[in-house]
N, C-alpha and C positions, 0 to 999 in steps of 0.2 A: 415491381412492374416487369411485365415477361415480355419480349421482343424475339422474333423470330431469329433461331442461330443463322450466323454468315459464315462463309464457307471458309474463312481464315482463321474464323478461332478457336486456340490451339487446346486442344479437347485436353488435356492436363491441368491447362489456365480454368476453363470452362468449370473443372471439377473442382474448383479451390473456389467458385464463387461468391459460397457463404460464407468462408473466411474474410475472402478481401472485402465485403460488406460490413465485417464487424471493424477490420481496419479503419476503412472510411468514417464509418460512424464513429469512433473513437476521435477518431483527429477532426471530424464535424462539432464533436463538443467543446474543444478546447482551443478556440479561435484565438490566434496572435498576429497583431500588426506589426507593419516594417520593423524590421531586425527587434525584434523581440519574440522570436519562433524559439523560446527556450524550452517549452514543456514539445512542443512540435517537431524542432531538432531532436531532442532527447528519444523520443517516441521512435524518430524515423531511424537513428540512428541505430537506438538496440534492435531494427530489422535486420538492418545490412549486416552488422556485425554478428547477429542468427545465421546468418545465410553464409556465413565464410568469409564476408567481402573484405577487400583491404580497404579501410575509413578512413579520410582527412575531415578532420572538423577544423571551422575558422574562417574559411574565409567568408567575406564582407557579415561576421558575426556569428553569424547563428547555420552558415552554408554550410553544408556536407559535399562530398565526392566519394563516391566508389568505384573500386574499379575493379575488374573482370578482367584476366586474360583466358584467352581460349585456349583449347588445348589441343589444335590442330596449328599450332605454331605462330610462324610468326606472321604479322599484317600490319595493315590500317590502326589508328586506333580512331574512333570516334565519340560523341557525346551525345547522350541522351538527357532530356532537362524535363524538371518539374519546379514549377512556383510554390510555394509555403505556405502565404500571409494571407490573412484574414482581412476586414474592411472593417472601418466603423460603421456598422449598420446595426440599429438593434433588431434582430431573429424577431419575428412577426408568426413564426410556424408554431404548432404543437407537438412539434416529433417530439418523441421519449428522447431521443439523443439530441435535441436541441445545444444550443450554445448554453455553456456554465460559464459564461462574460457577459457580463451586460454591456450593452453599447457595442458588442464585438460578435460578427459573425460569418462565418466562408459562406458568403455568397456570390462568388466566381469560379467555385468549382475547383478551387487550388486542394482541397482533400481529395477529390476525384484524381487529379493529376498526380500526387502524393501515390494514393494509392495503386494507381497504373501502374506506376513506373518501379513500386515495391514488389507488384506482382511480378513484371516484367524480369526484373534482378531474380528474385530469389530463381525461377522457374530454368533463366540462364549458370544460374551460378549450379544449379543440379543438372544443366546438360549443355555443358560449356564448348558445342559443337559447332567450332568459328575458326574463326585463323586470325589473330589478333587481338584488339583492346578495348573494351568496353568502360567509358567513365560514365555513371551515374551521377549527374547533378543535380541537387534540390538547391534551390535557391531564394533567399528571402526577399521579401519587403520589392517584390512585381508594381505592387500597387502604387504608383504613384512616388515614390523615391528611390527608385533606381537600384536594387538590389546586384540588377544583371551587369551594369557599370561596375559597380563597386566590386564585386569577384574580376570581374577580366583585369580591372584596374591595380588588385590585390594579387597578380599573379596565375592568375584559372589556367589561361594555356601554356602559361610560360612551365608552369609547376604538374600539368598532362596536357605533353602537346598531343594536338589531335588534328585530323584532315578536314573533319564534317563535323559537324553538330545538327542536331534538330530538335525540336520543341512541338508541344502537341497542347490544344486549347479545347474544350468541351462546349459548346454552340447548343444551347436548345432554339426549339421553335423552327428546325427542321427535319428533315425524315431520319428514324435510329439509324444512327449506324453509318452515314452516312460523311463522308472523308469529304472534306471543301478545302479549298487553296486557290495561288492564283502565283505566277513567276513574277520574277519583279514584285514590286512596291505592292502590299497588302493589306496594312495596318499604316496607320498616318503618323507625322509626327506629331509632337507633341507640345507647346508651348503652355504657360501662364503669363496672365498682367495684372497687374496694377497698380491704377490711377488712383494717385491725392489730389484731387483740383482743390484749390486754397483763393477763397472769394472773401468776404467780408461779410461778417453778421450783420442782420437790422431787423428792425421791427417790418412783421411783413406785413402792415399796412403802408409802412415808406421805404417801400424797395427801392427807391432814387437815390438812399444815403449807403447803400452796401453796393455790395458786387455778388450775386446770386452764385450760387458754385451748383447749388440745386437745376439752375435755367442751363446751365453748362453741362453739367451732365448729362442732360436728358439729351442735350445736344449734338455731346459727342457719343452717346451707345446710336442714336441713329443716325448719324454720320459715318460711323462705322461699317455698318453697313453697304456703305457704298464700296467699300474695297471690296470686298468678295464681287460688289454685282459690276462695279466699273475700272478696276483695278488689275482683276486676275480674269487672264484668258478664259471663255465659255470652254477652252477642250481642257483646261486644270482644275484641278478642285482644291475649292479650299473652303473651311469654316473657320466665320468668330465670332464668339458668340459670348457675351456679357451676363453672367452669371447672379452677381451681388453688386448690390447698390446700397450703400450704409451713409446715412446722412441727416441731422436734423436731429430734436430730442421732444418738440412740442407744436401745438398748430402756430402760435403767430410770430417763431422767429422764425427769422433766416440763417442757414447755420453759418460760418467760418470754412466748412470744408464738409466736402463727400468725398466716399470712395467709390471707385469701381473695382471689379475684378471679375476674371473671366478667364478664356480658353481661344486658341489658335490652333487648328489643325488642317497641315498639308503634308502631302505625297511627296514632292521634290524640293530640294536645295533649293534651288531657282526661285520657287512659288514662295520656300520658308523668309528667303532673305525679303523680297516684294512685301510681302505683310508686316512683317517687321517694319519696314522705313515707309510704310502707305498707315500703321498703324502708328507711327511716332510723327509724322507730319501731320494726320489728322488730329489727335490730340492736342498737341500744343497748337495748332493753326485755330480752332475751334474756342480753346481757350482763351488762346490772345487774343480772339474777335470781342469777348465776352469781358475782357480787364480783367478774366483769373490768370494763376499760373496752376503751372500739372507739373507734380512729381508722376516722373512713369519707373515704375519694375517692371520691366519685360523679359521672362526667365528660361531661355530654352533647358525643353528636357529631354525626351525620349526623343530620338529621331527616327526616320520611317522604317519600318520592318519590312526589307527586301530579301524575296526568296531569288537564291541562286539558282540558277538554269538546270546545273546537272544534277543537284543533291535534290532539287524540287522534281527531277522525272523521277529518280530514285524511289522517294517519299510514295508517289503518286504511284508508283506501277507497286509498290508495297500493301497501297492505299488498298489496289484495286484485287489485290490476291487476297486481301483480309475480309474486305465489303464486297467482293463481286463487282464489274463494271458499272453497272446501273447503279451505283451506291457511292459512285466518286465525281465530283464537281470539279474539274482542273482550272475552269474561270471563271473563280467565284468573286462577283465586284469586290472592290475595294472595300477596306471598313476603316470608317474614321475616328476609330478608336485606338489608343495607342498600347501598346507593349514594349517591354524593355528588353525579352529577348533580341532585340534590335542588336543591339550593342553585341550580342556576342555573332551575330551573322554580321556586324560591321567588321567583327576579330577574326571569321573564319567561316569558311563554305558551308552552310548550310541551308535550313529549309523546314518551312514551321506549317503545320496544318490545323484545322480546325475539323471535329469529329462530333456529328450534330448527337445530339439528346431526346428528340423527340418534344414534343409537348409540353406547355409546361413555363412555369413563371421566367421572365429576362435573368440574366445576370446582373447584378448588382440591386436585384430587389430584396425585401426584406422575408420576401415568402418561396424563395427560392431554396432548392433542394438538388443534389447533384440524382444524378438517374444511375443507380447502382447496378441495373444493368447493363451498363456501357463499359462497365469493369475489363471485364474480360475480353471486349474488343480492342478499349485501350492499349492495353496489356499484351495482348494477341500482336497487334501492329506492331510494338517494342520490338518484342520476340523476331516478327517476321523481318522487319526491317534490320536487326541484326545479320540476319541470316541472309538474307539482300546483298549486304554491304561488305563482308566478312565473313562470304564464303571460302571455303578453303579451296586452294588451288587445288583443280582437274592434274 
């Protein structure tokens, strides 16, 4: 798919295009979930190690680090991040380079990011014209289990400390090329629940001799409800939203026990804690109306992905030397989807964007394909934003 060039990208990158396409496509086929990027690691790693780079392998598993010094002395050092892991989703496409996993396929665009950030590396490490430290981080298991935890928590900056960090997300479904973010809170956090209500089996013609956990459930997903609409301020946002409901085995019993389970997502502290104790008094109030009891799991995970003030102008005014003005969204709403880079901008200054795709199936569908002409813009911003941040002293 051909896209008009933007005035950032770096004509060297630009001329490696069909290379970093057979990349992508490479690591497109060979999809791995949380911490299991062992064929992915391996792959990405005999890049770096191509390119001269100095390599740490290990943290939280299957994570890599490289790192760059420039050869305009000494500086800053900063990080650059890419996510690894695949989804369980069975591949619904016919690419030649489809997923060789069944059940298993990158449809978030984490190859796309892989291969940015390889182009980015190699391109520096051949014109290492900075003042300071460049760490390259690939990181596992984004999705849903906290990969970005588990490195910070295993040592990340303690083992390259750094000033900044930033992170880059690929967005279809808006205009190519196109750089989006927003300061402060971006990405929401993130929670899971759930609910064992435990009622009493019967025959469901004598619902009189049990305690329905079926009648309670349906009670408490729309009881629920009411926290978001009466709970939490009209100016905060928040979702909950109840996902699976598993209960019952035939028409005319009543079972012993249902579950729920589902999803919380807020912006702020404040909002996180409010749903939490509006979602454990509605449960159990609900239930003890009904003569069940409720086992609750309520598990926080990710917490909100807040962009810093000054590494987000940085980012931005990178954004707009790569895409041209017209091509950069500095207050792009909020999205209520979580990321685990969180965690490493909870550890240290930085600043995460999202770089649209153009047209083209959601993320996380089964028909989704990353837009490999966004390579080089990727790629391009790395570079630029290096050169941003660690320039060499005038």
């Amino acid at each position: 798919m051909s896209e008009q060039p933007l005035p950032g990208v770096v004509p060297a990158i630009a001329a490696r295009a069909d290379e970093m396409t057979g990349w992508r496509r490479t690591l497109h086929a060979m999809p791995e979930t949380a911490f299991e990027e062992h064929r992915t690691s391996a792959y990405v790693a005999e890049k770096l190690e191509s390119f001269g780079l100095e390599l740490h392998r290990g943290l939280a598993g299957t994570g890599l680090v490289a790192t760059l010094h420039g050869q305009r002395g000494a500086g800053p050092a900063i990080g650059l991040r890419a996510d690894m892991d695949a989804l369980d989703i069975h591949e619904a496409t016919n690419l030649a380079y489809r997923s060789d996993t069944p059940g298993k396929m990158h449809a978030c665009g984490h190859d796309g990011h892989m291969t940015m950030l390889l182009g980015a590396a190699r391109h520096l490490a051949e014109n290492p014209d900075f003042a300071g430290t460049v760490h390259f981080i690939f990181q596992p298991a984004e999705e849903n289990e906290g990969g970005g935890k588990v490195m910070v928590e295993q040592g990340l900056f303690d083992l390259f400390p750094m000033q900044q960090v930033y992170g880059l997300h690929n967005w279809p479904n808006a205009p190519f090329g196109t750089f989006l973010g927003r300061v402060g809170p971006m990405f929401a956090a993130f929670d899971i629940f759930e609910v064992k209500i435990l009622g009493r089996g019967a025959h469901a013609a004598m619902p009189q001799r049990g305690i329905d956990p079926v009648l309670a459930a349906s009670l408490v997903v729309a009881q629920l409800q009411s926290i978001v609409a009466r709970s939490v301020s009209p100016q905060e946002a928040a979702v909950l939203t109840v996902t699976q409901i598993h209960g019952g085995e035939t028409w005319n019993i009543i079972p012993d026990e249902v579950v729920l389970r589902g999803t919380a997502r807020t912006f702020t502290p404040e909002v996180r804690d409010l749903v939490e104790q509006r979602f454990r008094a509605v449960v159990e109030g609900v239930c003890a109306a009904q003569g069940a009891q409720a086992q609750i799991r309520y598990e926080r995970r990710y917490p909100s992905l807040v962009n810093w003030k000054e590494p987000f102008g940085t980012a931005i005014e990178t954004a707009r030397a790569t895409a041209g003005d017209d091509r950069v969204i500095a207050d792009f709403e909020p999205i209520m989807a979580a990321e685990d880079f969180a965690y490493m901008l909870e550890a240290v200054p930085g600043a995460y964007l999202c770089l649209a795709s153009g047209p083209g199936p959601n993320l996380h569908n089964a028909e989704y394909d990353f837009n490999d002409a966004l390579l080089p813009v990727g790629a391009s911003y790395w570079v630029n934003l290096v050169h941003q941040v660690l320039a060499p002293a005038s």
